[in-house]
NUVEX-126895 format. One record per residue (C-alpha): x, y, z; residue in one letter. Coordinates in nm, 3 decimals. Example, Ala and Ser with C-alpha at 12.3 -4.5 7.8 and 13.67 -1.06 7.14 Angstrom:
- px:py:pz:type
- 1.230:-0.450:0.780:A
- 1.367:-0.106:0.714:S
This chain:
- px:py:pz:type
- -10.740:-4.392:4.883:X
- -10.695:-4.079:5.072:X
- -10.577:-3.755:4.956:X
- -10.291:-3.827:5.160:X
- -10.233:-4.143:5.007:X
- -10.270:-3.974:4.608:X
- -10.025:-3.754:4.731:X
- -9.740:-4.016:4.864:X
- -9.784:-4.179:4.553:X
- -9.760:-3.902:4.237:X
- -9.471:-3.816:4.460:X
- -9.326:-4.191:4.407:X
- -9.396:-4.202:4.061:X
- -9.205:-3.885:3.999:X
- -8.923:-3.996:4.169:X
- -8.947:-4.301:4.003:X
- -8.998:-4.118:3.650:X
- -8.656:-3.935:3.746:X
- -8.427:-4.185:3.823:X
- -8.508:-4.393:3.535:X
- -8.464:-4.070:3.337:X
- -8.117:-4.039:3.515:X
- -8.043:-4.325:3.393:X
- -8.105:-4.405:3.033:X
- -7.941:-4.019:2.983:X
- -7.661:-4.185:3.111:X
- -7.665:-4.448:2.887:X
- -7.726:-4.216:2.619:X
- -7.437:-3.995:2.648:X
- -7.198:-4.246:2.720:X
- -7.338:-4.375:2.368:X
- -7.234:-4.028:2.251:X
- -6.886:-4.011:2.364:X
- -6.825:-4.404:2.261:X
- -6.933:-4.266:1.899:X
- -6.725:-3.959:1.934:X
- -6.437:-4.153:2.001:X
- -6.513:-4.406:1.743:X
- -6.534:-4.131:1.494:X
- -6.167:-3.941:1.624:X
- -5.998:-4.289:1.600:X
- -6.171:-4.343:1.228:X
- -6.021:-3.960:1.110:X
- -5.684:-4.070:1.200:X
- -5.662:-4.403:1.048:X
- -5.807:-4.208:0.786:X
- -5.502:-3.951:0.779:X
- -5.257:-4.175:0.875:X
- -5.365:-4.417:0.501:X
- -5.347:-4.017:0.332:X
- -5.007:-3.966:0.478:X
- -4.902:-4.346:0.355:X
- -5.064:-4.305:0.038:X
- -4.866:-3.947:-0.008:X
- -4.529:-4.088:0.067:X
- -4.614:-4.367:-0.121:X
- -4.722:-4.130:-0.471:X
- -4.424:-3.882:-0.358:X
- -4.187:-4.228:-0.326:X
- -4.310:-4.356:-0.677:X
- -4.268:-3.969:-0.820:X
- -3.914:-3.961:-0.723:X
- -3.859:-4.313:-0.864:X
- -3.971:-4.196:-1.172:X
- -3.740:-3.899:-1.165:X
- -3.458:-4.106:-1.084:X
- -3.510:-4.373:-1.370:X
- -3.549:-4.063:-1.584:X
- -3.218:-3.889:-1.449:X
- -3.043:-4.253:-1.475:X
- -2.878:-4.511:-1.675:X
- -3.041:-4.747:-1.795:X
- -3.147:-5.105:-1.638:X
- -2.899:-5.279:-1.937:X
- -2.571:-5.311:-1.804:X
- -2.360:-5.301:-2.141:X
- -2.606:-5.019:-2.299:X
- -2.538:-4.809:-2.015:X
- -2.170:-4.876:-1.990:X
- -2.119:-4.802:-2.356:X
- -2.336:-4.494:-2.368:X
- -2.146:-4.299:-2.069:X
- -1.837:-4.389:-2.149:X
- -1.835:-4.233:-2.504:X
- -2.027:-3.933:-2.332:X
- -1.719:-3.844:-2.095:X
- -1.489:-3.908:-2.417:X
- -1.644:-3.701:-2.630:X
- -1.724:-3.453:-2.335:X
- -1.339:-3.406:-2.260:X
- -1.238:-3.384:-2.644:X
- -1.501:-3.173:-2.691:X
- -1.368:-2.882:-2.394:X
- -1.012:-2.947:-2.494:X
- -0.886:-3.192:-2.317:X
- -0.591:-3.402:-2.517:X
- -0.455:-3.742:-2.487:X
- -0.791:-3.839:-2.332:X
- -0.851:-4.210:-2.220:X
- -1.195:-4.323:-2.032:X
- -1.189:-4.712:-1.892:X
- -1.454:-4.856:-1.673:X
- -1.331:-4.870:-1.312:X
- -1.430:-5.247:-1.251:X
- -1.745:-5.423:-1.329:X
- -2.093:-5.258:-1.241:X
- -2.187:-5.320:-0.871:X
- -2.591:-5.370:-0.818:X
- -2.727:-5.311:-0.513:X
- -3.046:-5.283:-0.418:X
- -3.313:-5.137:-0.720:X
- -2.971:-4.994:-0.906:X
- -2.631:-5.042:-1.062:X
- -2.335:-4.818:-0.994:X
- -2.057:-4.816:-1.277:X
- -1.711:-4.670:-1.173:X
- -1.522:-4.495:-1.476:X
- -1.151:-4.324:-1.481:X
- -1.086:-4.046:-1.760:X
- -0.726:-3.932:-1.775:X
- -0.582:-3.641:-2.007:X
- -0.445:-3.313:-2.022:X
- -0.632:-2.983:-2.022:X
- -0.539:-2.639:-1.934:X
- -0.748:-2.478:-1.632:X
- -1.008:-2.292:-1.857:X
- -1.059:-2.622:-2.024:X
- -1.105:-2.834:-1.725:X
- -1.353:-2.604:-1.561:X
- -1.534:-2.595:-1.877:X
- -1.512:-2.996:-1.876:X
- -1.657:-2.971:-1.528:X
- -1.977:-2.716:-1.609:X
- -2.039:-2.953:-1.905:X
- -2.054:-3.240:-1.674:X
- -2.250:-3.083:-1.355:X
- -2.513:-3.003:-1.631:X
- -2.578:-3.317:-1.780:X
- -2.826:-3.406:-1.449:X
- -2.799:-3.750:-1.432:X
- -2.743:-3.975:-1.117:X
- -2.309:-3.940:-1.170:X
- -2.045:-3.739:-0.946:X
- -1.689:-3.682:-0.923:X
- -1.548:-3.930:-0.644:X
- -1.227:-3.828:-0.717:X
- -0.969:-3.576:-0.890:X
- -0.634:-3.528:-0.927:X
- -0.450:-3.238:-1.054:X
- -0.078:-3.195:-1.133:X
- 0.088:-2.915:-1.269:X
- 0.354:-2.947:-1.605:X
- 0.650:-2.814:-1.588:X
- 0.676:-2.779:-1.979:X
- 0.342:-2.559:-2.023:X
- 0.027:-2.449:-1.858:X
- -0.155:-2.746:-1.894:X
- -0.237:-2.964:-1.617:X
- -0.208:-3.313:-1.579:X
- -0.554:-3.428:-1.475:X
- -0.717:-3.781:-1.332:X
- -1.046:-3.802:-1.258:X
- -1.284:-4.138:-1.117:X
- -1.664:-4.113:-1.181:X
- -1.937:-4.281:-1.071:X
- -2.308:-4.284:-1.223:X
- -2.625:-4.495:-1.153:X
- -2.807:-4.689:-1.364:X
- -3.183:-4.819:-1.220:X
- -3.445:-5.118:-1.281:X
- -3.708:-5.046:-1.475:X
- -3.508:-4.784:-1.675:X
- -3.552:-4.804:-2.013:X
- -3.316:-4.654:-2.310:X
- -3.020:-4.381:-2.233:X
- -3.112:-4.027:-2.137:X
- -3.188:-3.729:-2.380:X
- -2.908:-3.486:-2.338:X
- -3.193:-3.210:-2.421:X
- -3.426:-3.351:-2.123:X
- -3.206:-3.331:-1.868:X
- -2.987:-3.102:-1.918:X
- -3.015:-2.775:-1.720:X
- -2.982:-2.434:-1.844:X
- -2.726:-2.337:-1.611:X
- -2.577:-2.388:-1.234:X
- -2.622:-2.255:-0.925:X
- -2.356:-1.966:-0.976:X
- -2.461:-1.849:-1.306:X
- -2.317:-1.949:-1.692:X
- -2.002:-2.091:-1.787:X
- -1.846:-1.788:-1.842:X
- -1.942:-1.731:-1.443:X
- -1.755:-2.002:-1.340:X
- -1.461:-1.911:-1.562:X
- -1.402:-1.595:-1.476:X
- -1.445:-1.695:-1.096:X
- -1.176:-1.986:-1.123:X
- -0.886:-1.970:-1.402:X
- -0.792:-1.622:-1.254:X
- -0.712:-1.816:-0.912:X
- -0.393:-1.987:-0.904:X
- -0.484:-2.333:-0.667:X
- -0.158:-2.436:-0.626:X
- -0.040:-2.150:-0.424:X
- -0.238:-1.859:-0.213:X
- -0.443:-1.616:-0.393:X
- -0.227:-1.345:-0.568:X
- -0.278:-1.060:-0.374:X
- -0.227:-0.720:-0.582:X
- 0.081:-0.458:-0.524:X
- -0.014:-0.128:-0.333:X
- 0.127:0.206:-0.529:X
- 0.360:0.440:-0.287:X
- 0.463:0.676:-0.483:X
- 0.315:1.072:-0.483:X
- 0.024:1.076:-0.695:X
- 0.133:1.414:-0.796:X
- 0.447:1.540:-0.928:X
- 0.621:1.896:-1.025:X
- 0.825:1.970:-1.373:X
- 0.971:2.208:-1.565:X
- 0.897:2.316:-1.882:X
- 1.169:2.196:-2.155:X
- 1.401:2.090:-1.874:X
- 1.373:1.714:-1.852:X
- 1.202:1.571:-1.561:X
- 1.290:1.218:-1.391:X
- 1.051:1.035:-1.162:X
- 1.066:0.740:-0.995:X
- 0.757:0.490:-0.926:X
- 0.751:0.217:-0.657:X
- 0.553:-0.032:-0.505:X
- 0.519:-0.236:-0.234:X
- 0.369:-0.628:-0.319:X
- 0.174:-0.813:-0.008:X
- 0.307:-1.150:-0.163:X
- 0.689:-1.097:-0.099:X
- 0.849:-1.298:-0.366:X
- 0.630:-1.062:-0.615:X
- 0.788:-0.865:-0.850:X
- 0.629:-0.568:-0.966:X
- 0.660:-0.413:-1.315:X
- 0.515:-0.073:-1.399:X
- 0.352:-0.004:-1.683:X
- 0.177:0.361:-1.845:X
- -0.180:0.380:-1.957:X
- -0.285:0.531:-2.304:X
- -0.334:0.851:-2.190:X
- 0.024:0.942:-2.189:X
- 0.153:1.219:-2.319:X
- 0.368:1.222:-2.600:X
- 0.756:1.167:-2.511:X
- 0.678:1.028:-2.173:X
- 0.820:0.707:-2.063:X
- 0.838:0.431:-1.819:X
- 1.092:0.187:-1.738:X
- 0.944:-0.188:-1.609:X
- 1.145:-0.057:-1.260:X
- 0.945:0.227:-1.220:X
- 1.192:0.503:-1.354:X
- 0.952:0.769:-1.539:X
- 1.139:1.038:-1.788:X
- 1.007:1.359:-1.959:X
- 1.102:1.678:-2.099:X
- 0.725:1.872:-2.101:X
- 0.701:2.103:-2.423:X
- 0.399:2.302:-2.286:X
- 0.269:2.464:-1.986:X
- -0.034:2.278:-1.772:X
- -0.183:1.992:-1.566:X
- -0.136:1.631:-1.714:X
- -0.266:1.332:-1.596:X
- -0.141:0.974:-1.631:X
- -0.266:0.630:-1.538:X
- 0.010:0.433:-1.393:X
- -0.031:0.057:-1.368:X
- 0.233:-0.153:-1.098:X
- 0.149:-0.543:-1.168:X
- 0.313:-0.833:-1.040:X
- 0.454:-1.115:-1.205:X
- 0.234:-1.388:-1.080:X
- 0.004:-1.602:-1.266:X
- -0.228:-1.469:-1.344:X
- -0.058:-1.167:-1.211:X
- -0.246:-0.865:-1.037:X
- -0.186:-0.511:-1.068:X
- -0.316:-0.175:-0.979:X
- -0.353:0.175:-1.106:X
- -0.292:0.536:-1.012:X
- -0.404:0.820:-1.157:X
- -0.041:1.040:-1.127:X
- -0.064:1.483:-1.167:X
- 0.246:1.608:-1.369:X
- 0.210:2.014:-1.321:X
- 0.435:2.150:-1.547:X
- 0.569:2.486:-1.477:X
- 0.779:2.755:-1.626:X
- 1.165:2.716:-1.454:X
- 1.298:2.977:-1.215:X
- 1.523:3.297:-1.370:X
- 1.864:3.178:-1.362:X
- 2.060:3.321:-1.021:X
- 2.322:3.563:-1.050:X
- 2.660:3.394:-1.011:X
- 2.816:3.403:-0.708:X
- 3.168:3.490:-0.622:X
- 3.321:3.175:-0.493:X
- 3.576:3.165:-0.225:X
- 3.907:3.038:-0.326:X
- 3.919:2.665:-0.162:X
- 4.323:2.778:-0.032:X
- 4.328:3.106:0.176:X
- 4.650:3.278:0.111:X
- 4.590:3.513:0.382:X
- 4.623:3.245:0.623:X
- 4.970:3.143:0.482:X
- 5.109:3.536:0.448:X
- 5.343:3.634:0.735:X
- 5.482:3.944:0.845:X
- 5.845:3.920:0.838:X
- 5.955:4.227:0.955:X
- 5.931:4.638:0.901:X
- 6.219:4.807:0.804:X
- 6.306:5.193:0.692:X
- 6.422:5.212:0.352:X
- 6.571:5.541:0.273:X
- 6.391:5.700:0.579:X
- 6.069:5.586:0.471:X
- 5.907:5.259:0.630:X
- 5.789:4.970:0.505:X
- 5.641:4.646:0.578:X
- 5.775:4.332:0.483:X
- 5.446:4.067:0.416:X
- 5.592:3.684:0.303:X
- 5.325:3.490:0.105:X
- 5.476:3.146:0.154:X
- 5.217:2.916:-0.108:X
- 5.374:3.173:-0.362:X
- 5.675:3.231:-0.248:X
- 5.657:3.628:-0.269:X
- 5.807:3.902:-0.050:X
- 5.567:4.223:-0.048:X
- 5.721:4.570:0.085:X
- 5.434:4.772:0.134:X
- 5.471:5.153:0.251:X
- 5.180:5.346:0.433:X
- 4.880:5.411:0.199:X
- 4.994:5.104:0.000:X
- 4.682:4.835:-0.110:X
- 4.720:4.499:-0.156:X
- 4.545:4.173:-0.200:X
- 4.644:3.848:-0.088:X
- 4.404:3.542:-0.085:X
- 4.039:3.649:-0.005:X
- 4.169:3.983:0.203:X
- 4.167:4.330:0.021:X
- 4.331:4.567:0.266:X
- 4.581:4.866:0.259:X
- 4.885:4.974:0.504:X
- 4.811:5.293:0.736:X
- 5.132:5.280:0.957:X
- 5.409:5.066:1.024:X
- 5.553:5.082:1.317:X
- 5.849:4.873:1.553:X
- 5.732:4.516:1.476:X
- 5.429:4.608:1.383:X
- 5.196:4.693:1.151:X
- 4.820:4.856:1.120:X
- 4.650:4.776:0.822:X
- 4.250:4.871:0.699:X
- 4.033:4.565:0.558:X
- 3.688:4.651:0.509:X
- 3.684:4.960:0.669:X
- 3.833:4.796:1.004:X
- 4.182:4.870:1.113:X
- 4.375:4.521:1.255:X
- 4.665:4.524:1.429:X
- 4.914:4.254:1.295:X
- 5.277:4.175:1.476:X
- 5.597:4.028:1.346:X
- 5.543:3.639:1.280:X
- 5.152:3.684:1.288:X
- 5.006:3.515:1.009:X
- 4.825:3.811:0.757:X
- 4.407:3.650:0.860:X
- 4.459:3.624:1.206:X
- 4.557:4.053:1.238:X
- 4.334:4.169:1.588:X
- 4.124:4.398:1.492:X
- 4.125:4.774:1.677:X
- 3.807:4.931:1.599:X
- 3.692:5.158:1.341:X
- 3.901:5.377:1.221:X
């Protein structure tokens, strides 16, 4: 073989060597990838039968909870055990004239039995929310379906119907332990929480809302003169009436009528304040408070009396009748009519006549000069005595 030749064929057996190479690495990763896929496909059946398996446990958990949170599988047992537990649960809050009756014969379906009960009675609203906390504790598989509530018109208690239903389950064995499943308290808090959230609330009408104070908060007196003050308010709810009411800080001798009249004759000097309360007449009703500043002072001085003006003018009614010369000296003739009275007055003469102080300087031929407050006035025959023109001073 020629070099040639040993050449041509290393050459062939390379290529040769390659392609089978090519091939069975081929092979061998496609082995890889079928495995791979293999192994992906085995992980999820795997976490798929996890998945089952965990429902299944968390399925069989909550069954267990359930038959623990139920009535028993024994139809009777059960009916006779929650039937003197809502008895004795509505005696127990207050409820009178109470009567519990099954509500038909238990109904199975499926891995449980529903019993239907009816409880009737009266209860005030305290009573019946207390009834209800009692029965939202006790955490077995029962609800309210229904509830009626009717107001009496011969008290505060409430006429009250109520239809409950409550599951018992198979494999359920014995009545529930009041102590196991009862819980400590609900959503909101205690009973008290409850209480103090609901009786104030009237349901048979809008909430109450409470009256607004518009009186002044602060108020002047006088010291041993007697002071009167009124109150008032103004109520959201229209058919309100309000009432007022003082707190125990008053001081001594003050008082307050229920329509808002306040009276009080202060002994001593000084700043007092008073809580004022305005409340409606709702129930329950609502009020509000005000703290109200009495200053009490000293009164005034008295004021010097005045002279009052007579209410009849008898200037206005006072004529001059005439002026005459009565042996040689003259004189005016004045007639006050409301008294019937003739003056004759001579020059330098005073007189007074209704709210006019004057005196005569001359009398002349039908007419007269006369002086009122330092003014001389003219005043002519017929004229009446307050309507004399004046002339100037004199």
């Amino acid at each position: 073989m020629t070099q040639r030749e040993r050449i041509l064929a290393i050459l062939v057996g390379v290529l040769a060597v390659g392609v089978g190479g090519f091939y069975f690495m081929n092979q061998y990763m496609d082995a890889l990838k079928k495995r791979d896929r293999q192994i992906t496909a085995l992980e999820k059946q795997l976490r798929e039968e996890d998945f089952k398996e965990a429902k299944a446990n968390d399925a069989l958990s909550r069954l267990n909870t359930y038959q623990q949170h139920s009535l028993p599988e024994n139809r009777l047992e059960s009916s006779q055990f929650y039937q003197e537990w809502l008895r004795a649960t509505a005696t127990g809050t207050g409820f009178d004239n109470v009567q519990v009756k099954p509500n038909g014969k238990p109904t199975p379906s499926g891995k449980h039995i529903r019993h239907g009960f009816s409880v009737t009675g009266r209860a005030t609203m305290e009573e019946f929310v207390q009834f209800s906390y009692e029965f939202f504790s006790f955490n077995i598989l029962h609800k309210l379906t229904n509830v009626t509530i009717r107001p009496t018109k011969e008290s505060d208690e409430l006429d009250i119907n109520m239809t409950v239903s409550v599951l018992g389950m198979e494999g359920a064995s014995g009545v529930p332990k009041l102590d196991d499943v009862r819980l400590e308290q609900l959503a909101r808090g205690d009973a008290q929480a409850y209480l103090d959230k609901i009786v104030p609330r009237n349901i048979f009408a809008q909430a109450n809302k409470p009256p607004k104070i518009t009186s002044k908060p602060q108020v002047d007196a006088e010291k041993e003169r007697e002071l009167k003050y009124r109150l008032s308010a103004t109520d959201p709810d229209e058919d309100d009436k309000v009432s007022f009411f003082l707190g125990e800080d008053a001081p001594e001798g003050l008082e307050v009528t229920e329509s808002g009249s306040l009276v009080w004759t202060p002994k001593e000097l000084g700043e007092y304040t008073v809580t004022v309360e305005a409340r409606d007449n709702r129930f329950p009703p609502k009020s509000t408070t005000q703290q109200l500043v009495i200053n009490v002072t000293d009164p005034p001085p008295p004021e010097e009396p005045r002279e009052q003006p007579p209410s009849f003018d008898e200037a206005k009614y006072t004529f001059l009748t005439g002026t005459v010369a009565v042996g040689g000296q003259p004189k005016a003739w004045l007639n006050n009519r409301p008294k019937n009275q003739q003056l004759r007055l001579a020059p330098g003469e005073s007189f007074t006549i209704g709210t006019l102080k004057g005196k005569v300087i001359d009398v002349r031929d039908r007419e007269v000069i006369i002086e009122i407050e330092g003014n001389q006035r003219l005043l002519s025959i017929g004229q009446p005595l307050a309507d004399a023109a004046p002339m100037g001073p004199s």
